[in-house]
N, C-alpha and C positions, 0 to 999 in steps of 0.2 A: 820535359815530359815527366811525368809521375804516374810509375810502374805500379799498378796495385799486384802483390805477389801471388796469383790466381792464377791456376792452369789456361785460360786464356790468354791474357797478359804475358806468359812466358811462351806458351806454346807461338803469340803473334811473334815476340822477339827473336825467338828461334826462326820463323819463318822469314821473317824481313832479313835475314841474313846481318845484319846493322851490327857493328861490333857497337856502339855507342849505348844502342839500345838494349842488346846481350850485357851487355854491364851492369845496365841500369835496373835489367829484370833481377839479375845476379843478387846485385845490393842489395834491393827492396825484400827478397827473398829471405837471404840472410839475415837483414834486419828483423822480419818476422820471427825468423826461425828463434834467434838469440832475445827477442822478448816473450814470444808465447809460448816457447818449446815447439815442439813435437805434434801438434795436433791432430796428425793421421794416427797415431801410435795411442793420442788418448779417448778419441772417438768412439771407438768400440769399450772400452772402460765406459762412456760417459751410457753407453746404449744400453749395458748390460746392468746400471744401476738403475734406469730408467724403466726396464722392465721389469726388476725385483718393485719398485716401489710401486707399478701399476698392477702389479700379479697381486699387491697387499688392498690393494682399494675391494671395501664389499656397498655394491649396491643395492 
């Protein structure tokens, strides 16, 4: 099986009690983490540029 590392996807693995599939959410997770960072942490960065550059639009 191939864990996508999404609050569903872990929250199921969590639920299924499954140590195989707790691993597998584990991994997948981590692998994320260690390629894309952080992405709860840049999301509001990303929002708060997002609303500087629409606050500059004049129609």
């Amino acid at each position: 099986m191939n864990i996508k590392p999404y609050g569903v996807a872990v929250t199921d693995a969590i639920a299924s009690g499954d140590l195989s599939r707790l691993k597998e959410a584990e991994a997948a997770a981590q692998a994320h983490l260690d390629e894309y960072g952080d992405v709860a942490t840049l999301l509001p960065l990303l929002r708060l540029e997002i609303a500087k550059l629409e606050g500059k639009k004049s129609y």
